[in-house]
C-alpha positions as CSV (number, residue, x, y, z in Angstrom):
1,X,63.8,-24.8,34.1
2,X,64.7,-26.7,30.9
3,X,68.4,-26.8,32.3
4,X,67.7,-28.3,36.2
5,X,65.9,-31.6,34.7
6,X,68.7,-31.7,32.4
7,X,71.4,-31.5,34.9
8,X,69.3,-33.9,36.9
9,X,69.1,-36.3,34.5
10,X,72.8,-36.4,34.4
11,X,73.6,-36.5,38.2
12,X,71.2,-39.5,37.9
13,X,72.9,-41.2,34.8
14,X,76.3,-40.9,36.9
15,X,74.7,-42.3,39.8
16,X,74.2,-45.1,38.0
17,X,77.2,-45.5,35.9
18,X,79.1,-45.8,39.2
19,X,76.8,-48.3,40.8
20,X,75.7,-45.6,43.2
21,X,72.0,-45.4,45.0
22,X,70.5,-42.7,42.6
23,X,69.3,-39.8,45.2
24,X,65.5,-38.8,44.7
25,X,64.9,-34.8,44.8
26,X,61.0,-34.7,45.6
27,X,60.6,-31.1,45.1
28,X,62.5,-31.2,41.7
29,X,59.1,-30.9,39.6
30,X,57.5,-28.1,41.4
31,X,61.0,-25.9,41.5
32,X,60.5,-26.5,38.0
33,X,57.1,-25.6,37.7
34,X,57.9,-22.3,39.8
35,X,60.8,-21.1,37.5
36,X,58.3,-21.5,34.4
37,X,55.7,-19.8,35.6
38,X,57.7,-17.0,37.0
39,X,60.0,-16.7,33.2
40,X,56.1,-17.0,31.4
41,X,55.7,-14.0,33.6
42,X,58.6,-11.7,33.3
43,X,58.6,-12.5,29.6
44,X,54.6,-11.5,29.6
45,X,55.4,-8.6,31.8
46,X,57.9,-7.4,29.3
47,X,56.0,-8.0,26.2
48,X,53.8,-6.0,28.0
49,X,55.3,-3.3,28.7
50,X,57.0,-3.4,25.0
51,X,53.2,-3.5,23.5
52,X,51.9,-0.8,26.1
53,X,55.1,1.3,25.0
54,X,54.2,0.9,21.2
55,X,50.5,1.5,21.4
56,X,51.4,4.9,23.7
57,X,53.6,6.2,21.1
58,X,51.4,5.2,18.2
59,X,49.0,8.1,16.5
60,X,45.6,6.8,17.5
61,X,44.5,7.4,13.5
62,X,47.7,4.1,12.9
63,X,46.3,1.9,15.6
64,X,45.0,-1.2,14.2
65,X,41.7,-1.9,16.9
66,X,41.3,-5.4,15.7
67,X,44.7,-6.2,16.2
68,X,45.3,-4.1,19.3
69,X,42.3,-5.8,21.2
70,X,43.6,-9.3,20.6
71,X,47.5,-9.1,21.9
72,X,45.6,-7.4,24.8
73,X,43.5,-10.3,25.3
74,X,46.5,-12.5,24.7
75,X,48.3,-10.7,28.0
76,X,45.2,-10.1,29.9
77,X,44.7,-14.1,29.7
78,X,47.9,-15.0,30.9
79,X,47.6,-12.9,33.6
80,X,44.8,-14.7,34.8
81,X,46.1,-17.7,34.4
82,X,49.5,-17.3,36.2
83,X,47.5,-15.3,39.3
84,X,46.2,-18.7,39.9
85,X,49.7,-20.2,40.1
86,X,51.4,-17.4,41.7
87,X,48.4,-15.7,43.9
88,X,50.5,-13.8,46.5
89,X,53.0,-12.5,43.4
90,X,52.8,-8.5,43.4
91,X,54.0,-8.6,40.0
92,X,51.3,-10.9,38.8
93,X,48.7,-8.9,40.4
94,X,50.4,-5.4,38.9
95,X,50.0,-7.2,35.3
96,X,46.6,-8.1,35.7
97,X,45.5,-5.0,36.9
98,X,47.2,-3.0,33.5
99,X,46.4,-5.4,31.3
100,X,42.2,-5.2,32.5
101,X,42.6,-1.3,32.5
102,X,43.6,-1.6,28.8
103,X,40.6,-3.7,28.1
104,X,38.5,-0.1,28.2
105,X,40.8,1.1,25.9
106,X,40.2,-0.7,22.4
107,X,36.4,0.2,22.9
108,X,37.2,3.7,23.0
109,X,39.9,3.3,20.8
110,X,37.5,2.0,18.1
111,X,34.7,4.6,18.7
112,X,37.5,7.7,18.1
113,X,38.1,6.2,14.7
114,X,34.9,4.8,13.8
115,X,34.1,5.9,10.1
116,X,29.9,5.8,11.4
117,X,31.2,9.6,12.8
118,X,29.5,12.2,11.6
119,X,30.3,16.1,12.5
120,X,28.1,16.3,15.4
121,X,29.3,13.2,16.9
122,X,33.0,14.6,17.0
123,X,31.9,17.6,18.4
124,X,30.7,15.9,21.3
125,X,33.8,13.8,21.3
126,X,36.0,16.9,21.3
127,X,34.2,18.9,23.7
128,X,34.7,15.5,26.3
129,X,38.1,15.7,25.5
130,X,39.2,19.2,25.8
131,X,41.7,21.0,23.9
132,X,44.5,19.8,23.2
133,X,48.0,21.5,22.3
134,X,50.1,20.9,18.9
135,X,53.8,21.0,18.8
136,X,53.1,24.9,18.2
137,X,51.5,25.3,21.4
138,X,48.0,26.2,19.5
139,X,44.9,25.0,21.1
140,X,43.6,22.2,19.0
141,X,40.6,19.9,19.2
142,X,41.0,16.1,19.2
143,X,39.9,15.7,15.6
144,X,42.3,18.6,14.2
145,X,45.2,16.3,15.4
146,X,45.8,13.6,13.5
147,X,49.2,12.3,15.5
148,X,47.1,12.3,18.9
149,X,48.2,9.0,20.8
150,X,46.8,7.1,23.7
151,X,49.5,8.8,25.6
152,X,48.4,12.2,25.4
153,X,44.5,10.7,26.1
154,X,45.9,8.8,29.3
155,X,47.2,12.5,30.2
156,X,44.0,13.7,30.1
157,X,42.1,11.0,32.1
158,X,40.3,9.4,29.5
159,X,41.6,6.0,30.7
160,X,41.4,6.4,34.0
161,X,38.8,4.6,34.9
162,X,36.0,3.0,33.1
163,X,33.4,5.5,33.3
164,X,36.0,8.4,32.1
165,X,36.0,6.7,28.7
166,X,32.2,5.7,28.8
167,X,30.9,8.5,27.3
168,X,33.0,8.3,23.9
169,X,32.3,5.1,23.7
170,X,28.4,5.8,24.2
171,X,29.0,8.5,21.4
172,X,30.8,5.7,18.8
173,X,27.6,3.5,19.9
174,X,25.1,5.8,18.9
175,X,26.7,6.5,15.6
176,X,27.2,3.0,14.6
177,X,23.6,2.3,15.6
178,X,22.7,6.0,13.9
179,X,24.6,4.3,10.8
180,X,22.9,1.2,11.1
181,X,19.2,3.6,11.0
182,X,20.4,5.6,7.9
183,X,21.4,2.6,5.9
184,X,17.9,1.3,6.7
185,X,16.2,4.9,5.9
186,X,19.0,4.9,2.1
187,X,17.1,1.8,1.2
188,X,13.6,3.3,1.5
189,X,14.8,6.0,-0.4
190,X,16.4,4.0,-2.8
191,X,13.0,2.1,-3.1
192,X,11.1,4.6,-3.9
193,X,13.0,7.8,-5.2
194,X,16.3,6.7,-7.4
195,X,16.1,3.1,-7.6
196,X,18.6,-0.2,-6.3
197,X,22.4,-0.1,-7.2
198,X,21.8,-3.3,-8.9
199,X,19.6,-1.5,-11.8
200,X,16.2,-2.0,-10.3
201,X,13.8,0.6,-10.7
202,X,11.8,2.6,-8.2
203,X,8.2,2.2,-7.4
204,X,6.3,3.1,-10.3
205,X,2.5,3.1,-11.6
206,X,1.6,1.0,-14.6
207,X,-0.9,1.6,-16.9
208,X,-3.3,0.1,-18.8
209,X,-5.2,1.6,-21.4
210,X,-8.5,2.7,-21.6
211,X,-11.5,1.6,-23.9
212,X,-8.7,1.5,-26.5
213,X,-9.0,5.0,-27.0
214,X,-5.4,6.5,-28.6
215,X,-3.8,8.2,-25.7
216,X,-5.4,7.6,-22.7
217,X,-4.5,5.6,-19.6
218,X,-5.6,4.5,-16.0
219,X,-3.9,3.2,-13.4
220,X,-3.5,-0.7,-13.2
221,X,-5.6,-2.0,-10.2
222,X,-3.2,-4.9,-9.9
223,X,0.1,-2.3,-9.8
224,X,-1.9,0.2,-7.1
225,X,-2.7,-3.2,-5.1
226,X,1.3,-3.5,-5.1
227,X,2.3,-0.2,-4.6
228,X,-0.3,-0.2,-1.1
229,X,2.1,-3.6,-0.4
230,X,4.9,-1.1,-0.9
231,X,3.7,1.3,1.3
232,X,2.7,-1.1,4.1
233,X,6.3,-2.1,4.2
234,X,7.9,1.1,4.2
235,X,5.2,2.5,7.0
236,X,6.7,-0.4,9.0
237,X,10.6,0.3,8.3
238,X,10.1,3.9,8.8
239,X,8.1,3.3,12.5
240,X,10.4,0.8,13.4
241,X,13.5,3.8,12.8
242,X,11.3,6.3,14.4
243,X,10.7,3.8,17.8
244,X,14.8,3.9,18.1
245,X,16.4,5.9,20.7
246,X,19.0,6.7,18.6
247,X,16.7,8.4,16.0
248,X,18.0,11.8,16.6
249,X,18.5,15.3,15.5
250,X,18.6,15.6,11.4
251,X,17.8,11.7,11.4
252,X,14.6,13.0,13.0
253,X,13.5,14.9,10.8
254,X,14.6,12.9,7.8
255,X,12.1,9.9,9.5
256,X,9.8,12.4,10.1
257,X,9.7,13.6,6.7
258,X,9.2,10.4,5.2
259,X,6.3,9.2,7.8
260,X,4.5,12.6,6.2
261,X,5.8,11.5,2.3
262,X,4.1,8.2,3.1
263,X,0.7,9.6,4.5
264,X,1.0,12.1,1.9
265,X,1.1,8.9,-1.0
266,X,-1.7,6.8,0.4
267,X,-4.0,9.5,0.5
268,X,-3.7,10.5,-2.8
269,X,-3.5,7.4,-4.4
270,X,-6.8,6.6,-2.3
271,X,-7.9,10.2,-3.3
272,X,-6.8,9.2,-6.8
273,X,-8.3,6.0,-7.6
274,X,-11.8,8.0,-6.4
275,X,-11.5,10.3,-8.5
276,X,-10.9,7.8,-11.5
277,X,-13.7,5.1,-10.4
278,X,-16.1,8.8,-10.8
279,X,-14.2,9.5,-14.0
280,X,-14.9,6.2,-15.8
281,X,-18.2,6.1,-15.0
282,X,-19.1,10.0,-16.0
283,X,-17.1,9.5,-19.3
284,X,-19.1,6.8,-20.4
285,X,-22.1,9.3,-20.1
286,X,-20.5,12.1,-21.7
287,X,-19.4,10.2,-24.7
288,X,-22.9,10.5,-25.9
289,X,-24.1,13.6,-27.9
290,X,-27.3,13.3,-26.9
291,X,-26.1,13.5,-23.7
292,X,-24.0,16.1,-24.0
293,X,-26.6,18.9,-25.6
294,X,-29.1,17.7,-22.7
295,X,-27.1,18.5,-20.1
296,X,-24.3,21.6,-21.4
297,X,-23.3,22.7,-18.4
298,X,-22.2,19.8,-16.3
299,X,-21.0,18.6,-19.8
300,X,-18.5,21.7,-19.7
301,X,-17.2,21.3,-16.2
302,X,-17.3,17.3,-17.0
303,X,-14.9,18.2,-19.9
304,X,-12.4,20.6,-18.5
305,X,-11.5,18.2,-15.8
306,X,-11.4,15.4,-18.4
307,X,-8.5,17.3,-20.4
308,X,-6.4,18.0,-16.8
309,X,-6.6,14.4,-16.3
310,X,-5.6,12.8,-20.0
311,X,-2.5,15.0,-19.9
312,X,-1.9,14.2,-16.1
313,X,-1.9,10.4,-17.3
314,X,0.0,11.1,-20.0
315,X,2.9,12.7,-18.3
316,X,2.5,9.8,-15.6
317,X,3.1,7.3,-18.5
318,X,6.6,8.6,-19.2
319,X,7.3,9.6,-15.9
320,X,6.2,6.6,-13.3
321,X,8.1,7.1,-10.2
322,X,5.2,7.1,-7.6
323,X,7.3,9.2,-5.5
324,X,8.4,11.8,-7.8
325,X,5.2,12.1,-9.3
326,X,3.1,12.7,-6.1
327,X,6.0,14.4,-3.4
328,X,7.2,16.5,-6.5
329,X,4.2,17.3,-7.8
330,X,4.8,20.7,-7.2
331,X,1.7,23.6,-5.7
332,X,-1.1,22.7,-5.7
333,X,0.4,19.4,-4.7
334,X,-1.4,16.1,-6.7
335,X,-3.6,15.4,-3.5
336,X,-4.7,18.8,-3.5
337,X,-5.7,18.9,-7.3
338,X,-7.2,15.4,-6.6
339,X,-9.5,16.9,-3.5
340,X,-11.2,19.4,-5.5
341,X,-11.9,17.8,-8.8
342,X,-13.7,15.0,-7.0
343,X,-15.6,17.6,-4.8
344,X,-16.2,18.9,-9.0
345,X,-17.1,15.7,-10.3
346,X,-18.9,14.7,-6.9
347,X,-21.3,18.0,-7.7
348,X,-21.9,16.6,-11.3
349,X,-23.1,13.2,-10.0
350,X,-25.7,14.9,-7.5
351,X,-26.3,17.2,-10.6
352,X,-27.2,14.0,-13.2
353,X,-29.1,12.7,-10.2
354,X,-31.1,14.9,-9.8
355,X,-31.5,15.5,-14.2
356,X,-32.4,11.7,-13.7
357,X,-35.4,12.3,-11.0
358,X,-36.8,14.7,-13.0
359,X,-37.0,12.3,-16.5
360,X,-38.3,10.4,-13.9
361,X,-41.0,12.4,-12.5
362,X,-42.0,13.1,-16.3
363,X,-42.5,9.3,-17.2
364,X,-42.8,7.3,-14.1
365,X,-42.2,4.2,-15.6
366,X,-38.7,5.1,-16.0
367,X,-38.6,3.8,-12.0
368,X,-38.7,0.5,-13.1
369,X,-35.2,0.9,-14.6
370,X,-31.3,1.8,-12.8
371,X,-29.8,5.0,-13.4
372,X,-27.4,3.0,-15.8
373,X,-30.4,1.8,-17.8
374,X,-32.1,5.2,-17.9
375,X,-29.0,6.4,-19.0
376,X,-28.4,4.2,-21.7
377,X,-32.0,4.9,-23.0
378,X,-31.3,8.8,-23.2
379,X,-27.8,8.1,-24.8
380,X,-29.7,6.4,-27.8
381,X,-32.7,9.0,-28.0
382,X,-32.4,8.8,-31.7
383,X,-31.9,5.1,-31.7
384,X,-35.6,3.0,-31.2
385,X,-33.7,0.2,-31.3
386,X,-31.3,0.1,-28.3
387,X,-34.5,1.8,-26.5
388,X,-36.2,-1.6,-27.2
389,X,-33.7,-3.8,-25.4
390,X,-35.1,-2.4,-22.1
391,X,-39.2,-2.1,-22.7
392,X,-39.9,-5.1,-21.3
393,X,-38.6,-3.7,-17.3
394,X,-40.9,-0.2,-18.6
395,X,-44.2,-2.3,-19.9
396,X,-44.4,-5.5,-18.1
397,X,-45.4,-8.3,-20.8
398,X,-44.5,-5.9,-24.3
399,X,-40.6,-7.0,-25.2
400,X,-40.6,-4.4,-28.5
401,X,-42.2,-2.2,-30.7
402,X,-42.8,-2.1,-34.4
403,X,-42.3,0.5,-36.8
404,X,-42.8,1.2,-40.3
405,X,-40.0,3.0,-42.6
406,X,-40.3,6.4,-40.9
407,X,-40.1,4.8,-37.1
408,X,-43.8,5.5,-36.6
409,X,-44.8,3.0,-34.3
410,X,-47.7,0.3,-35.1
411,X,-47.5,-2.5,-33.0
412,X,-46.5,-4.1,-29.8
413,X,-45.1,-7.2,-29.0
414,X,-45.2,-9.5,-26.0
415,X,-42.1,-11.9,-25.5
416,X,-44.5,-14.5,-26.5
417,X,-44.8,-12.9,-30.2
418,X,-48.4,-11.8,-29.8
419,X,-48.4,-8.3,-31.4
420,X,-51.3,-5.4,-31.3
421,X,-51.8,-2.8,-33.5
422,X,-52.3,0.2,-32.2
423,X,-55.3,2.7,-33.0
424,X,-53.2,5.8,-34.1
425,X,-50.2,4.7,-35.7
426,X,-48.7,8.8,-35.8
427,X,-46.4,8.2,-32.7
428,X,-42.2,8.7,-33.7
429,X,-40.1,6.7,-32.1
430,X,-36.4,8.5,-31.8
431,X,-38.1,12.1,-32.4
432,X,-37.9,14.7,-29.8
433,X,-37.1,14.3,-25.9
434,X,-37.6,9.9,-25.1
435,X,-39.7,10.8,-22.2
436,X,-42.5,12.8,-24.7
437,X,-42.7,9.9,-27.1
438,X,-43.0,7.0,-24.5
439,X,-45.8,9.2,-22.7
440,X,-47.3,9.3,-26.0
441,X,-47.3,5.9,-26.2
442,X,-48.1,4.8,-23.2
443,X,-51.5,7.1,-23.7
444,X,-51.9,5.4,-26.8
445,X,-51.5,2.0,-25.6
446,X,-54.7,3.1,-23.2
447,X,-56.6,4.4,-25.7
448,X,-56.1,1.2,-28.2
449,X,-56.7,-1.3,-25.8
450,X,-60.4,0.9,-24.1
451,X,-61.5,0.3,-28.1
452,X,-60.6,-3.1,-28.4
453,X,-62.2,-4.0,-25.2
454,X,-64.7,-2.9,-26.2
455,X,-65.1,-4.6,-29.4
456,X,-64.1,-7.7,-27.4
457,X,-67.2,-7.2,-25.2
458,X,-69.6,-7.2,-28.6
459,X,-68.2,-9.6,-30.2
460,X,-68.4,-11.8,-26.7
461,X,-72.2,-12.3,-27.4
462,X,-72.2,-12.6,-31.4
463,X,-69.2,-14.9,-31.9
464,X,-68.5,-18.6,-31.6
465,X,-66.0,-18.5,-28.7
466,X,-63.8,-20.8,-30.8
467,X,-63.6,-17.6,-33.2
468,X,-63.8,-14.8,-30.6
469,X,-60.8,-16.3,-28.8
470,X,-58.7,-16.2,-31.5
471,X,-60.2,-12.7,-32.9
472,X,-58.8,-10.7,-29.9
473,X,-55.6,-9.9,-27.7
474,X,-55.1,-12.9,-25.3
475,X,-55.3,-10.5,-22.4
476,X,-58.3,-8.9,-23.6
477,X,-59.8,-12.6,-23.9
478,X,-58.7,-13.2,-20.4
479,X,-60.3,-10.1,-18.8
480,X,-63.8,-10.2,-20.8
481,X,-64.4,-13.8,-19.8
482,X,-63.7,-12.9,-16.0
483,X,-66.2,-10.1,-16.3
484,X,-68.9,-12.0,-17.9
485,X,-67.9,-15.0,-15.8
486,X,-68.6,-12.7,-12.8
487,X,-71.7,-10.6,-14.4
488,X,-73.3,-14.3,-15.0
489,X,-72.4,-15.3,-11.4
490,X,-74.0,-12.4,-9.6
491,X,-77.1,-13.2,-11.7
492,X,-77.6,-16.5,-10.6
493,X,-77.1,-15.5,-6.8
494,X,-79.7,-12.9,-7.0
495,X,-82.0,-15.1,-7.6
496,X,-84.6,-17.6,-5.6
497,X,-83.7,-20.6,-8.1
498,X,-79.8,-19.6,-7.3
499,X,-78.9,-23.5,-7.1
500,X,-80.4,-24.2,-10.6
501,X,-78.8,-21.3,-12.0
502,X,-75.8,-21.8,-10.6
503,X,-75.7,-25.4,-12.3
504,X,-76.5,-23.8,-15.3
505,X,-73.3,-21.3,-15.2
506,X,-71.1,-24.5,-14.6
507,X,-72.5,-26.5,-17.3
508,X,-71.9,-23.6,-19.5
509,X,-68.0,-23.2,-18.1
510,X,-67.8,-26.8,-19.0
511,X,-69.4,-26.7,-22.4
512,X,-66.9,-23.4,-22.7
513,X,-64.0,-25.4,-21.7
514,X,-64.4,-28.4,-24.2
C-alpha cells in the first residue's frame, strides 16, 4: 500500500512537470485501505499460526499463562477489528473463530498448573483427562507427564468446546478459593497455637498475683476480657470458612475441629473464671484457724482442690498459650477438671451455708449481720476486738464492749459514749464458741438492766429529778418517766375531778420540764 501512493505521487509530480492535467484516481485511498487491512491480516494470520504452532509444541509445565493469554488477546482483538473491515472475508472469520477458541484455553491452562493443587484436586483432573501414553507406550496420568503439551490435550477433546474444558477449570477454581480458605484457617492457627511470622506471640493468659502471697496467681480480668475479644473474632473467621461451598473434605473437618476447639475454650474459661470467683471467696475463709478446726471436713476438701489449682496456675504462668493449655490439656481435659471441682467447691458453699444457719439459729441476733460479716466474726473468735467493729448491727444503740485485763467484760457502750456496767462482770470475751459468750451476754444485758430498772423506779420517788436523771442509764430515764407519766395519767381519768387532775399532771410536766 505504501508503494501505490508513492508511485502515485510521482505520476502526479510528472503530470505536472510537463504541464499536463494531473489525472484524479477516486478510488486510490480505499484500494489502499483494502491492501492494509488484508497484509494486517495475512501477517496476523501467520503470527497466528506461528504462536498457535509454539504453544502446541510447548510442555504445558513451560507455558507462561500470563504471557500466553495476552498475545492471544493481541490476535483475538485484531480479529475483531478487521471482521469489521473485511465482513464477508472467510479468512477473517477462520481467525476469529481460532483465536476465541484459544481464549478457553489460558483458563484451563492456568488451573493445570496452579500451585493452589493439592492431591485430590489432580486426581480429579487426571481422572477428566484420561490416560495418557509416554514415549514408552505406558499408560500415564496427566500429572506423571511433565512434557504433556496442549497438543496432546486438543487430542483428547479438552479444547473442544467450552464446556469440555469447564470442569478443570471449575477444579483450579475451587483450589484457588480452597487456598484462599486455608490461608484464612493458617492465620487462626497461627493466632492462637504457634504465633505470627513477624515474632508475635499467641493468645496467652496473664496473671496477676494474688493477695501478694509468694507463688500464687489468677487470671487477669482485663486479659480474659481480651481473650473473649479473641474468640469472638475467630468464631466469626471460622463461620465465615464453614458458610463456603468450597469448604470441603479435610478442610471440613479442619473448620470443624476448630468450631469444637473454640466452644471447647469459652466454656472453660467461663467454667474457669467460676470456679476462681468460688475460690477467692472460700480462701479467704479458710485462711482462718479458727475456721479451719470449726469446720475440718469441708476444710479438707477446700484444701485438696486448693493445691490442684496453685500448681495448675503455676504451670499456666510459664506456659500461657490459651490454646495449648486448654485443647492440650490432656484427659481429663481442663473443662472437665473444672466441672467437677466447682460441683466440689459448689457442695462446700451449700455446706458453710448451712454451718452459718445453724450459728444462726443458736444466736439470732447473728440475722442482723451478712454471711461475710458473720464470717468475719467467727474468723476472730479469739479476737474481742475485731468482734466489736460489728456490735452495733447485733445490739442496736451499744457500739462496744469493755473489758478488763483478762477480757472479762464490764461495760457497754452506746455510740454516744454512755457506758453501763453490767451486774456480773464473769462473762469472757474470745473464750469458747462466739455464739455461747454473746448468748451469755445478751442474758446478762437483761438481767443488768431488770435491776437497774428497778432501782430507777425507787429512786423515781426519793430523788430530785435533776439528780435521778443523771443517776441512771438515759434509756432507763426515758422508759420510767413514760411509765409514771402514764400510771399518773390513768389516775387522773379515773377520777370525777378528772379535769382538775388532769391540770395538775401538766403543771407537774411543766414544773418537770424547767
Amino acid at each position: 500500500s505504501d508503494a501505490i501512493q508513492k508511485r502515485s505521487i510521482e505520476l502526479s509530480t510528472f503530470q505536472r512537470t510537463f504541464g499536463l492535467e494531473e489525472t484524479e484516481i477516486d478510488a486510490l485511498a480505499d484500494i489502499v485501505q483494502i491492501v492494509k487491512d488484508n497484509t494486517t491480516l495475512w501477517h496476523t494470520i501467520k503470527t497466528w499460526g506461528e504462536l498457535t504452532e509454539e504453544l502446541s509444541q510447548t510442555p504445558i509445565t513451560a507455558l507462561v499463562v500470563d504471557k500466553m493469554q495476552q498475545d492471544i488477546n493481541i490476535h483475538s482483538s485484531v480479529a475483531k477489528t478487521i471482521s469489521g473491515k473485511l465482513p464477508n472475508n472467510s479468512a477473517v472469520l477462520k481467525l476469529k473463530v481460532e483465536t476465541e477458541s484459544w481464549g478457553n484455553v489460558a483458563p484451563i491452562v492456568n488451573a493445570l498448573k496452579s500451585t493452589k493443587l493439592q492431591a485430590s484436586h489432580k486426581a480429579k483432573i487426571d481422572a477428566n483427562i484420561g490416560p495418557l501414553i509416554d514415549a514408552n507406550g505406558m499408560e500415564r496420568t496427566f500429572y506423571e507427564m511433565p512434557d504433556v503439551t496442549l497438543a496432546v490435550l486438543a487430542a483428547k477433546g479438552i479444547f473442544a468446546t467450552k464446556e469440555a474444558g469447564k470442569y478443570i477449570a471449575d477444579v483450579g477454581k475451587q483450589a484457588a478459593e480452597e487456598h484462599k480458605l486455608e490461608e484464612m484457617l493458617l492465620k487462626v492457627h497461627s493466632r492462637w497455637v504457634t504465633g505470627g511470622a513477624g515474632g508475635e506471640p499467641a493468645v496467652e493468659f496473664v496473671l496477676n498475683n494474688h493477695r501478694d502471697q509468694k507463688d500464687l496467681w489468677v487470671l487477669s480480668g482485663t486479659s480474659v476480657e481480651e481473650i473473649i475479644a479473641e474468640l469472638e473474632e475467630t468464631s466469626i473467621t471460622v463461620s465465615t470458612i464453614s458458610s463456603s461451598k468450597y469448604c470441603l473434605d479435610f478442610l471440613k473437618e479442619k473448620v470443624d475441629r476448630w468450631e469444637r476447639n473454640i466452644k471447647v475454650i469459652q466454656e472453660t474459661i467461663d467454667k474457669w473464671l467460676e470456679f476462681q470467683r468460688n475460690w477467692i471467696y472460700l480462701e479467704n475463709i479458710f485462711t482462718s484457724n479458727e475456721i479451719k478446726n470449726q469446720w475440718k471436713e469441708d476444710s479438707i476438701t477446700f484444701n485438696g482442690i486448693d493445691t490442684k489449682f496453685r500448681t495448675r496456675m503455676r504451670n499456666v504462668r510459664n506456659s500461657p498459650n490459651v490454646y495449648r493449655t486448654i485443647i492440650d490439656s490432656g484427659t481429663p481435659t481442663l473443662l472437665e477438671t473444672f466441672d467437677r471441682d466447682n460441683k466440689t467447691l459448689e457442695k462446700i458453699l451449700v455446706s458453710l451455708e448451712r454451718k452459718l444457719d445453724e450459728k444462726r439459729k443458736l444466736f439470732p441476733r447473728f440475722c442482723f449481720l451478712s454471711n461475710d460479716e458473720l464470717l468475719n466474726i467467727l474468723a476472730n473468735t479469739k479476737n474481742p476486738k475485731m468482734i466489736m467493729t460489728h456490735m452495733l448491727k447485733m445490739f442496736d444503740g451499744i457500739k462496744t464492749l469493755e473489758l478488763n485485763p483478762s477480757n472479762d467484760i464490764t461495760h457497754m457502750e452506746s455510740e454516744e459514749g454512755e457506758k453501763v456496767e453490767l451486774t456480773q462482770k464473769n462473762i469472757k470475751a474470745g473464750r469458747g464458741q462466739v455464739e455461747g459468750w454473746l448468748v451469755a451476754l445478751e442474758k446478762e444485758m437483761y438481767s443488768t438492766l431488770r435491776k437497774l430498772a428497778k432501782d430507777c423506779v425507787v429512786d423515781f420517788e426519793k430523788k430530785q429529778r435533776t439528780s435521778w436523771i443523771f443517776d441512771h442509764p438515759v434509756q432507763l430515764v426515758l422508759i420510767i418517766s413514760q411509765m409514771f407519766w402514764s400510771r399518773n395519767i390513768e389516775k387522773a381519768l379515773d377520777k370525777e375531778n378528772s379535769k382538775d387532775l388532769m391540770e395538775k399532771v401538766r403543771d407537774l410536766n411543766y414544773q418537770q420540764l424547767n
